[in-house]
N, C-alpha and C positions, 0 to 999 in steps of 0.2 A: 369556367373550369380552369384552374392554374395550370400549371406545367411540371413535370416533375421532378421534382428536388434530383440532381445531380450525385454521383457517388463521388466520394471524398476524393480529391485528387492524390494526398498519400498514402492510406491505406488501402481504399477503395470500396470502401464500409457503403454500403444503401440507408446506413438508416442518419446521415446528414440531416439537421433540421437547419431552418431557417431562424433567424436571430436578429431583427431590425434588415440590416440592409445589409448581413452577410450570412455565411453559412456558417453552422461549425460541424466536427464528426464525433458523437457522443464517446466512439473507442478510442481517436487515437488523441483527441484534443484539437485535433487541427482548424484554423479559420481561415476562411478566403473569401474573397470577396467574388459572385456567379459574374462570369461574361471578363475577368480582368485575368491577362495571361499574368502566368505566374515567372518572375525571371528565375528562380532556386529551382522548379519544376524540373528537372532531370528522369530521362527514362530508364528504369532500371531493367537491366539486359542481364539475362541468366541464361546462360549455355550449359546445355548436358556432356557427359562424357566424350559424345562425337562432335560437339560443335553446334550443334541445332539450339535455335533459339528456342525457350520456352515461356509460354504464358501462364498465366490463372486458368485451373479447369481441364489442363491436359492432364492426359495418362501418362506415366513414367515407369518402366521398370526397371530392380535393383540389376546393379551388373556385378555387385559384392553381395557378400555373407556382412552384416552389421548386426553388432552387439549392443541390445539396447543397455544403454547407461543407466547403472540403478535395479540391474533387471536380473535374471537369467538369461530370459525370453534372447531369441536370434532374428532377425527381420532376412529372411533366408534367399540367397541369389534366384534373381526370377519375378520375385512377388511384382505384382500390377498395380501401381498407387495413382489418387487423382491427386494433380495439387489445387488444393484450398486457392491457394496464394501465394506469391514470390514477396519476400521481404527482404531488405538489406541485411549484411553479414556473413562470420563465416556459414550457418546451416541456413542457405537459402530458401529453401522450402520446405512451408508449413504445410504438413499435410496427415493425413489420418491410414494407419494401417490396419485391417482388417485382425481381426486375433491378439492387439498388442492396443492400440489405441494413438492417441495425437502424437506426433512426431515431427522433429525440423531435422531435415536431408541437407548432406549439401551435396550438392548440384553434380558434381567430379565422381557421384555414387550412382546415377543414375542414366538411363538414357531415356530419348522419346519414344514411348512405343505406337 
């Protein structure tokens, strides 16, 4: 029984495959080689409105009224979001809102709830 393929270390994708004697992540492109520390590997740290650190998978709610771009539609102070994922950038988090659909936040819009 093998061991199980690793999640990409930049996007954080599960579905890595194996490649000869490295990995790669079918989403974002990336290759590395399993067990060799990365020296570029940098931890991206996304702080909400108060300060608080946030990860992949927490809940966030808005502390503004946000106008989706493209839209009508309002993403209205209050709402309870998971985030998907933290990514580099101004709209740090990608995440999906109930009634409106995928969305990237940035971070200074929200707090942890």
């Amino acid at each position: 029984m093998s061991e199980p393929t690793p999640p990409c270390p930049e996007c954080k994708s599960i579905y890595a495959y194996e490649d000869r004697e490295q990995l790669v992540c079918p989403e974002c492109g990336h290759e590395w080689v399993p067990g060799e520390a990365s020296e570029e590997q940098d931890i991206l740290i996304v702080k909400d409105a108060n300060g608080n650190r946030l990860q992949d998978g927490d809940f966030v709610t808005l502390i503004k009224d946000l106008k989706v771009k493209g839209s009508s539609s309002v993403a209205k102070v209050g709402t309870k979001v998971k985030i998907n994922r933290l990514v580099e950038g101004d709209h740090d988090i990608d995440c999906k809102i109930e009634g409106i659909g995928p969305m990237m936040l940035k971070s200074e819009f929200v707090k942890k709830a």
